[in-house]
FIFISE-260914 format. One line per 10 residues: number of its first residue (from 1); their letters; for each residue x, z, y of C-alpha. Coordinates in nm, 4 decimals. Example, Ala and Ser with C-alpha at 12.3 -4.5 7.8 and 13.67 -1.06 7.14 Angstrom:
1> as> 1.2300 0.7800 -0.4500  1.3670 0.7140 -0.1060
# end
This chain:
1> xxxxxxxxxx> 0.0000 0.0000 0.0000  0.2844 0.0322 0.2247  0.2728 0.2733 0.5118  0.0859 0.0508 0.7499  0.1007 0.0415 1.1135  0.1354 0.3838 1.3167  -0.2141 0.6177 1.3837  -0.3323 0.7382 1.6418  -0.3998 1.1120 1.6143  -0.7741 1.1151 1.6453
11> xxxxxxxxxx> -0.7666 0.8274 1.3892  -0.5890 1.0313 1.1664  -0.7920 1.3894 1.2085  -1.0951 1.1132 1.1691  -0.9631 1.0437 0.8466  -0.8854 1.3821 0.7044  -1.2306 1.4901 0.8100  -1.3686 1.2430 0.5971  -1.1414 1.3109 0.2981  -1.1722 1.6617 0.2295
21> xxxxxxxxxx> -1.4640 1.7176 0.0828  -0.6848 4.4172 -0.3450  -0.3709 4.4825 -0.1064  -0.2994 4.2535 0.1228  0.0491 4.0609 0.1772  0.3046 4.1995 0.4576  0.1831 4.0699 0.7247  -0.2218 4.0769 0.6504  -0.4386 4.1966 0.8965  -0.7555 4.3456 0.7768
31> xxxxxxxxxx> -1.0403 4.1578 0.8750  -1.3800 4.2789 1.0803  -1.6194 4.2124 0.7744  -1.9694 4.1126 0.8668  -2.2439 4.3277 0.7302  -2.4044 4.0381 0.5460  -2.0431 4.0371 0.3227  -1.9398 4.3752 0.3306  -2.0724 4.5287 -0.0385  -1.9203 4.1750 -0.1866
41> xxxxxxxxxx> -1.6411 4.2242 0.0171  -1.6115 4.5605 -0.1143  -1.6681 4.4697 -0.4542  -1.3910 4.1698 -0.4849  -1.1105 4.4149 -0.3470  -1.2106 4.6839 -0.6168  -1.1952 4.4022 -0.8730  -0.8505 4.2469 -0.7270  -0.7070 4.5693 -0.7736  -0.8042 4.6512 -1.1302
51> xxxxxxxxxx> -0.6563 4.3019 -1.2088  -0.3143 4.4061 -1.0145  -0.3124 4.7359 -1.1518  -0.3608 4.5529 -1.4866  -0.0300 4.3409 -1.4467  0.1472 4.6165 -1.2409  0.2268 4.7396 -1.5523  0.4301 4.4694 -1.7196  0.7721 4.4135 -1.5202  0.8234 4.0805 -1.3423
61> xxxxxxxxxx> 0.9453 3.7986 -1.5901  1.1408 3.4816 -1.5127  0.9401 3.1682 -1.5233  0.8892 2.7997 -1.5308  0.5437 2.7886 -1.3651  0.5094 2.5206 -1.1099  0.2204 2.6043 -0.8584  0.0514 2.3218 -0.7292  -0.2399 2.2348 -0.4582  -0.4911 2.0454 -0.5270
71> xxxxxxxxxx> -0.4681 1.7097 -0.3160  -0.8260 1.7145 -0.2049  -0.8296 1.3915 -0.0143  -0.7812 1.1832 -0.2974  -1.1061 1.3350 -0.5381  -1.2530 1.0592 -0.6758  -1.6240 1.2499 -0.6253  -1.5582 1.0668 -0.2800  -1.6086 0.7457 -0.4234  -1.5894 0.4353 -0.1788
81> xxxxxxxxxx> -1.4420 0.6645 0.1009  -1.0802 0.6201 -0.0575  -1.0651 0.2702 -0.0792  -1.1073 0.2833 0.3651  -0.7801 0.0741 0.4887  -0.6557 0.3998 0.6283  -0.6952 0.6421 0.3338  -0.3781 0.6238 0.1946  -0.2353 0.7015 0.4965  -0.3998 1.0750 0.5003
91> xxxxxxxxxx> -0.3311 1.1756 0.1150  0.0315 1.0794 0.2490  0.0546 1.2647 0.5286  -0.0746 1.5674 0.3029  0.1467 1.5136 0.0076  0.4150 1.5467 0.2828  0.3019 1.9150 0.4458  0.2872 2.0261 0.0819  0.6288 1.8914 0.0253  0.6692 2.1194 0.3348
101> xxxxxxxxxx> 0.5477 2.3888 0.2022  0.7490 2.4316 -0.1109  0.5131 2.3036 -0.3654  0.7154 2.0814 -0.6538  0.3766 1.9542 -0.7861  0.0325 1.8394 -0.6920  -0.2850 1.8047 -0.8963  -0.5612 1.4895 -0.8170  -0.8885 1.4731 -0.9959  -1.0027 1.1424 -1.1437
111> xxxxxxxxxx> -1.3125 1.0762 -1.3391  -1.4448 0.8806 -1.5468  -1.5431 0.6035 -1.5599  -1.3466 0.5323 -1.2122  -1.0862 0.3274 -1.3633  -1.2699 0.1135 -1.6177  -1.4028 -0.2275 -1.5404  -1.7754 -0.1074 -1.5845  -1.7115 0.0349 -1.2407  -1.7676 -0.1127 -0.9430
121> xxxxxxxxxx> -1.4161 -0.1651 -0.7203  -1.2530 -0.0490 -1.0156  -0.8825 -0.2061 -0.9969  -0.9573 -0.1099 -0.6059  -0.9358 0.2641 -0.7328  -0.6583 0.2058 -1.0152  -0.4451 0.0514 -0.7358  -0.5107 0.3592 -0.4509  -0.4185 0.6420 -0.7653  -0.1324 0.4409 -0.8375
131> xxxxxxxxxx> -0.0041 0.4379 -0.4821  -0.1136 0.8026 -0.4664  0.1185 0.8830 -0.7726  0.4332 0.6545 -0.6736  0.3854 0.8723 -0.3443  0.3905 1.1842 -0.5102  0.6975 1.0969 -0.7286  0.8911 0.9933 -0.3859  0.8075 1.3355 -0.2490  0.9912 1.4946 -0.5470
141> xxxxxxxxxx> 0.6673 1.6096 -0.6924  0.5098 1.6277 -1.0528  0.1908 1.4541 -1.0835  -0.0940 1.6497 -1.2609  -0.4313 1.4277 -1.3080  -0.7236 1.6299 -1.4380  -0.9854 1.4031 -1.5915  -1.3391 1.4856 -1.5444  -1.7097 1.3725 -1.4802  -1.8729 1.2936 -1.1187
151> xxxxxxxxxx> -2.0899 1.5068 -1.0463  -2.4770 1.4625 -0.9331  -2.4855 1.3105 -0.5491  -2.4599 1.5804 -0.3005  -2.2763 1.8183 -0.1396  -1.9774 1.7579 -0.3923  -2.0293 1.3423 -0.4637  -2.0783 1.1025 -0.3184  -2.0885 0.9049 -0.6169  -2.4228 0.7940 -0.8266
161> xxxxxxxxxx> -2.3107 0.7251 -1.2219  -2.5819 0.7336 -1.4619  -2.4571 0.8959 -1.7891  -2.7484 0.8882 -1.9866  -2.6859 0.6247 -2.2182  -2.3710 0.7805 -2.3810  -2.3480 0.9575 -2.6914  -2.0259 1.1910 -2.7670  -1.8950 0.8946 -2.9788  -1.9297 0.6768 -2.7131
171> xxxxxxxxxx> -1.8949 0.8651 -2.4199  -1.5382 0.9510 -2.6419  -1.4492 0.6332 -2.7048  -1.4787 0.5060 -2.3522  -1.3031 0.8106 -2.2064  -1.0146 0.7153 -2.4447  -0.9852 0.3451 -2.2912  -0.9793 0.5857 -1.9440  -0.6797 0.7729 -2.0919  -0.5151 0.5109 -2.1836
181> xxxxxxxxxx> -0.5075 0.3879 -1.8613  -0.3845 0.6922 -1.6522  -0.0727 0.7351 -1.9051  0.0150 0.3256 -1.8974  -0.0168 0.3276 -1.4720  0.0057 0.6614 -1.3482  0.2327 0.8212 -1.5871  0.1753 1.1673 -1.4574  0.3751 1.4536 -1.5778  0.0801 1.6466 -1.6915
191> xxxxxxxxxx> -0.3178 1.5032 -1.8151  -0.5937 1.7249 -1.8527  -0.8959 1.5897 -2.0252  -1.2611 1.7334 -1.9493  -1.2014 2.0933 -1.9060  -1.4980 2.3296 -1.8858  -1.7165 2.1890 -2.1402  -1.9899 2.3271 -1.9389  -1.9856 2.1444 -1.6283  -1.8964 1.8488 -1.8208
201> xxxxxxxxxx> -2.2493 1.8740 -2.0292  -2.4329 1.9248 -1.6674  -2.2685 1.5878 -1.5075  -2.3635 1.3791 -1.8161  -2.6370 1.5584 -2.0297  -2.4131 1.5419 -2.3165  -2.4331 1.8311 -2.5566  -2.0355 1.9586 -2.5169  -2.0309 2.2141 -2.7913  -1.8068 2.3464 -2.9742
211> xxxxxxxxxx> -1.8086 2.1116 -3.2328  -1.8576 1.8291 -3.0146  -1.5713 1.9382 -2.7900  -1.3322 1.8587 -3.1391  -1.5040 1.5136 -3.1724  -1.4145 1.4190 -2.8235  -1.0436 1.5461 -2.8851  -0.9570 1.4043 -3.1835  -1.1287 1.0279 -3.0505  -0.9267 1.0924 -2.7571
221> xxxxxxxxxx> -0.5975 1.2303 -2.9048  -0.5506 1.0017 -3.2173  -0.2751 0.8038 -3.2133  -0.2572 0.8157 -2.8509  0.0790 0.6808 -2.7172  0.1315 1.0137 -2.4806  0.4933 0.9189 -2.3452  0.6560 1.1708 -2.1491  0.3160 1.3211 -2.0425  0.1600 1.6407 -2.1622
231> xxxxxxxxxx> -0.1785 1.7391 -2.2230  -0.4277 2.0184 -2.2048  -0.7783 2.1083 -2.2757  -0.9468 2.4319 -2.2142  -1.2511 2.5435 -2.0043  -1.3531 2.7843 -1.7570  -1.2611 3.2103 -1.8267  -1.6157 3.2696 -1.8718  -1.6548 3.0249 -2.1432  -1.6809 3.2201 -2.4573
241> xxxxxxxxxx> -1.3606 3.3033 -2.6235  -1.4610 3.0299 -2.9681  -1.4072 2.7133 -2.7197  -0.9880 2.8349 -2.6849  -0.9609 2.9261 -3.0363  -1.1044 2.5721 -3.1333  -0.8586 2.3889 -2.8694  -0.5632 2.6182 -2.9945  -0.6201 2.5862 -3.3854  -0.7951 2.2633 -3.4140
251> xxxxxxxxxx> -0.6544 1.9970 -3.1796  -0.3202 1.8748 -3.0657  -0.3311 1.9095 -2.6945  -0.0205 2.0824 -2.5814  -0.1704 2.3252 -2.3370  -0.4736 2.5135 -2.2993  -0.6012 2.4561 -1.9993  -0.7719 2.7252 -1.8569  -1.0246 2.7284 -1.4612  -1.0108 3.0708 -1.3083
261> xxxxxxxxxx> -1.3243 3.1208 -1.0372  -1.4883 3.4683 -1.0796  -1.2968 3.7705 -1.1412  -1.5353 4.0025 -1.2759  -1.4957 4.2108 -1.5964  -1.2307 4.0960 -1.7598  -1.2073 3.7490 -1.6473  -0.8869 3.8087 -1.4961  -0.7318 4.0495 -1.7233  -0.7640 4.0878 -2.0969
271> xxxxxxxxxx> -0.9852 3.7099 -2.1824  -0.6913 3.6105 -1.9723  -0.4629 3.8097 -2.1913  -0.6268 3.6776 -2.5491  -0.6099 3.3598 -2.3916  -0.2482 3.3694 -2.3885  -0.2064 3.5421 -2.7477  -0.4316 3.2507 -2.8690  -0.2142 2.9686 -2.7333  0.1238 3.1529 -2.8103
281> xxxxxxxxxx> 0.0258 3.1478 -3.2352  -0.0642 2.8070 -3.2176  0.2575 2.6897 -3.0076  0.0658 2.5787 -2.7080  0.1497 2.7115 -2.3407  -0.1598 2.8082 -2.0452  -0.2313 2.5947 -1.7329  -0.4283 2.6984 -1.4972  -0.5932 2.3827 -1.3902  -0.8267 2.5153 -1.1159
291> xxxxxxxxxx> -0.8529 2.8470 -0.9492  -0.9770 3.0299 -0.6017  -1.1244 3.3343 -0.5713  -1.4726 3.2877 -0.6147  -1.6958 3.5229 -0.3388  -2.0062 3.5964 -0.5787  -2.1401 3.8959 -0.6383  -2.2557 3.9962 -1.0652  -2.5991 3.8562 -1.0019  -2.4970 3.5280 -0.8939
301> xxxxxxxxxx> -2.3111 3.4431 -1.2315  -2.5826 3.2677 -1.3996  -2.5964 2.9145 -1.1916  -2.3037 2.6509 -1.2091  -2.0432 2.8207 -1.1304  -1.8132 2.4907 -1.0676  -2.0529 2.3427 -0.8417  -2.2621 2.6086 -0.6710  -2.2858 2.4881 -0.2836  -2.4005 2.8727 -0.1661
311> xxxxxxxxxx> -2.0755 3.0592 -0.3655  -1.8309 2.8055 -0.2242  -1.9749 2.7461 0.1445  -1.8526 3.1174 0.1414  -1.5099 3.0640 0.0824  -1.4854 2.8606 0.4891  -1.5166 3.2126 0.6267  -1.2160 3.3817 0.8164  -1.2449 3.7001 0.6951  -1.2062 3.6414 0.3386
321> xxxxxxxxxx> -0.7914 3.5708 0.4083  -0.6961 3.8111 0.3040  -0.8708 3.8843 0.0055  -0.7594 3.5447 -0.0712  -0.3736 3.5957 -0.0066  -0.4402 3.8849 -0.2889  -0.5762 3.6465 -0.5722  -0.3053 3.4308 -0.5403  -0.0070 3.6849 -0.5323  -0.2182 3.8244 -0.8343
331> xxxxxxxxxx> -0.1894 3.4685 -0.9937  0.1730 3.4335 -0.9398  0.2243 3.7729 -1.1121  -0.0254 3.6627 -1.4054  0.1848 3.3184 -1.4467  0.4420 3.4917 -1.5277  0.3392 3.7414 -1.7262  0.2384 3.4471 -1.9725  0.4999 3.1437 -1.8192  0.2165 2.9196 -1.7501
341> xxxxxxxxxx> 0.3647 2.5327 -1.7087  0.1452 2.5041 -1.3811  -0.0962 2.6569 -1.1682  -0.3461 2.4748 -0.9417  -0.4699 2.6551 -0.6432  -0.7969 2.3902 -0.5929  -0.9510 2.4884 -0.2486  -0.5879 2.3920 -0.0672  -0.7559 2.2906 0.2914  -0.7364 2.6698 0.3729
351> xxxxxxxxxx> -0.3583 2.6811 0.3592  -0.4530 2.5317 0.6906  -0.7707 2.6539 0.8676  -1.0635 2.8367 0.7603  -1.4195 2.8793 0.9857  -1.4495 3.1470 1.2141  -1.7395 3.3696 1.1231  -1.9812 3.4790 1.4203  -2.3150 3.3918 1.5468  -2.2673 3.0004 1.5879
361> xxxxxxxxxx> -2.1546 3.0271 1.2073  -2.3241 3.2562 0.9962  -2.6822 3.0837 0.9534  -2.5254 2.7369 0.9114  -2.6010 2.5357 0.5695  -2.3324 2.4501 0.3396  -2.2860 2.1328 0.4091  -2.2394 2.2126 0.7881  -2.0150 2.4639 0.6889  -1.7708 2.2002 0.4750
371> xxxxxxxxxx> -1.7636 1.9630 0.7372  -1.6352 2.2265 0.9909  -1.3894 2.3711 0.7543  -1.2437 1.9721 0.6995  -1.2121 1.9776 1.0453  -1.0587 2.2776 1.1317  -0.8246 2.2096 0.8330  -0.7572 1.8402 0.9488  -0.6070 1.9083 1.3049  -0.3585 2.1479 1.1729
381> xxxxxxxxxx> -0.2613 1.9360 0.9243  -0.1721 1.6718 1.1586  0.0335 1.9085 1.3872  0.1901 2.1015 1.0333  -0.0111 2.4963 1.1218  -0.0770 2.6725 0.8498  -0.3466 2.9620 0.8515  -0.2205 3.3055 0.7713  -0.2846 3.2174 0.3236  -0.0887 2.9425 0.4107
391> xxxxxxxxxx> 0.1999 3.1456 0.5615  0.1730 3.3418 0.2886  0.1946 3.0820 0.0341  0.4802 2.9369 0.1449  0.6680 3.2729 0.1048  0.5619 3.2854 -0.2315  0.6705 2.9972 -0.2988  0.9931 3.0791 -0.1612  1.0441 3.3674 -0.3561  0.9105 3.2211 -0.6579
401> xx> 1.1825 2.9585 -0.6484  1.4890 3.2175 -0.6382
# end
């Protein structure tokens, strides 16, 4: 794609805008919580400090983990908004203040069937991820490609794909074709294929069981010319505990791949922990493929949790930083623990900016919320600010890599 001629900078916060869709660290200022938040608030920084107390106990351990944003401006849920002349242009600019930052990795989401000639503009797409990757390699940075379903139009997609003709074989067979792709053009370091069985059976209205989680792994993974990239499969932490074992003992991914959201119980301590045990007797290693702290409360645990507007319209919200800076110093500490091979911090646009909360703010709909969160987060991009989680990343990161 080139780099094109030079923006303007309102061309290029225009384009951003339109992409994105415990104890605190030194530094952390405690926030004025609004009533409306302040039992939740309450609640989360009990629960962040049973999970610290949890791995307080286990000294600090060398490891290999490579933490990773996720590069939100290239989600394929965006659809025909990445193939704009310009887009390139702002995925670059972002790869670079992640570069920046002290990431060595960067995770893009791609679903299927984006890259298969059943879709419309589909060698458009293959041709913008393949840019996206060469980028990513020429910023010294592994690629990690997590392979998933669009979900329903809305808040989260602006894509309309109509599943409802598939079957599991099919639907397996296809995604394999998909796979096949990604490791012949991208050739990303690291592949995950449909994680959280759950979502993935809400996007398509395929039954992803147990059983016909196996059938989709062994269509995909038989015989399949890997190269030099890994793979995982997992789900979310509060999937039950029978969807690891089946990944761990009965398929030949190399990682299980687990999503980290809501912290309750023992989501973020011993499932974690059996997790672990589970993929260390069957010679696999843990990614975490997505993970943000996720600002729900115990009766709010029964929607979809991967796509619930209300939950994540929460996370814009100043106040939560440093609650925030806390699950991810947690995260660090858990990664090494267990030497996961990466970690993906998903909701990356608030290493930039988040929303200030007040009256203008607080009664505002979700998608109103997003949009001013994009472009909060977009204008510091462009001038490389980082919010205070940001700040506090990149000394993480720092220390990490000592």
């Amino acid at each position: 794609m080139g780099s094109g001629p030079r923006m303007s900078r309102t061309l290029i916060i225009g384009l951003l805008i339109a992409l994105f869709t415990g104890m605190p660290l030194p530094g952390a200022a405690q926030p004025d919580v609004p009533r409306a938040y302040a039992r939740l608030y309450n609640l989360l920084d009990r629960q962040l400090t049973f999970v610290e107390r949890h791995f307080s106990r286990r000294g600090p351990s060398m490891s290999t983990t490579l933490y990773t944003p996720e590069l939100l401006s290239a989600n394929s849920n965006q659809g025909e908004v990445l193939l704009r002349p310009q887009a390139f242009q702002g995925s670059l600019l972002l790869l670079r203040r992640f570069k920046e930052m002290g990431f060595k990795a960067v995770w893009v989401s791609l679903d299927y069937p984006m890259l298969l000639p059943e879709f419309p503009r589909a060698a458009e797409y293959l041709d913008f991820y393949k840019h996206i990757a060469a980028a990513a390699r020429a910023q010294g940075l592994d690629v990690c490609v997590d392979l998933g379903t669009f979900f329903p139009p809305g808040v989260f997609s602006k894509v309309s794909w109509d599943y409802s003709r598939e079957t599991i074989q099919s639907f397996s067979r296809k995604a394999r074709q998909q796979v096949e792709l990604i490791l012949r053009e991208l050739m990303p370091h690291f592949l995950g294929i449909f994680n959280e069985p759950d979502t993935q059976s809400k996007n398509t209205g395929l039954d992803f069981n147990v059983a016909n989680l196996r059938t989709f792994a062994r269509i995909v993974l038989d015989g399949l010319d890997r190269g030099r990239t890994r793979i995982g499969l997992g789900a979310g932490t509060w999937s039950p505990l029978e969807v690891f074992e089946m990944v761990a003992s009965d398929t030949e991914v190399d990682f299980l791949d687990l999503h980290l959201y809501p912290i309750s119980g023992d989501l973020m301590t011993d499932k974690i922990d059996r997790i672990a045990a589970l993929a260390a007797r069957h010679g696999k290693r843990l990614v975490f493929g997505e993970s943000w702290l996720y600002k729900a409360g115990p009766g709010e645990l029964q929607g979809n949790i991967a796509a619930w507007d209300k939950i994540f319209a929460r996370d814009v919200f100043d106040f939560w930083e440093p609650l925030d800076e806390r699950f991810i110093a947690a995260l660090t500490r858990i990664c090494r623990a267990h030497d996961a091979a990466y970690c993906n911090f998903f909701w990356s646009q608030y290493f930039f900016a988040y929303v200030p909360y007040g009256p203008a703010t607080a009664g505002l709909p979700p998608d109103k919320l997003f949009a001013l969160a994009r472009e909060n987060a977009a204008r510091n991009i462009l001038s490389g600010t980082y919010s205070g989680l940001g700040e506090a990343v990149i000394g993480l990161l720092r220390r990490s890599s000592r």
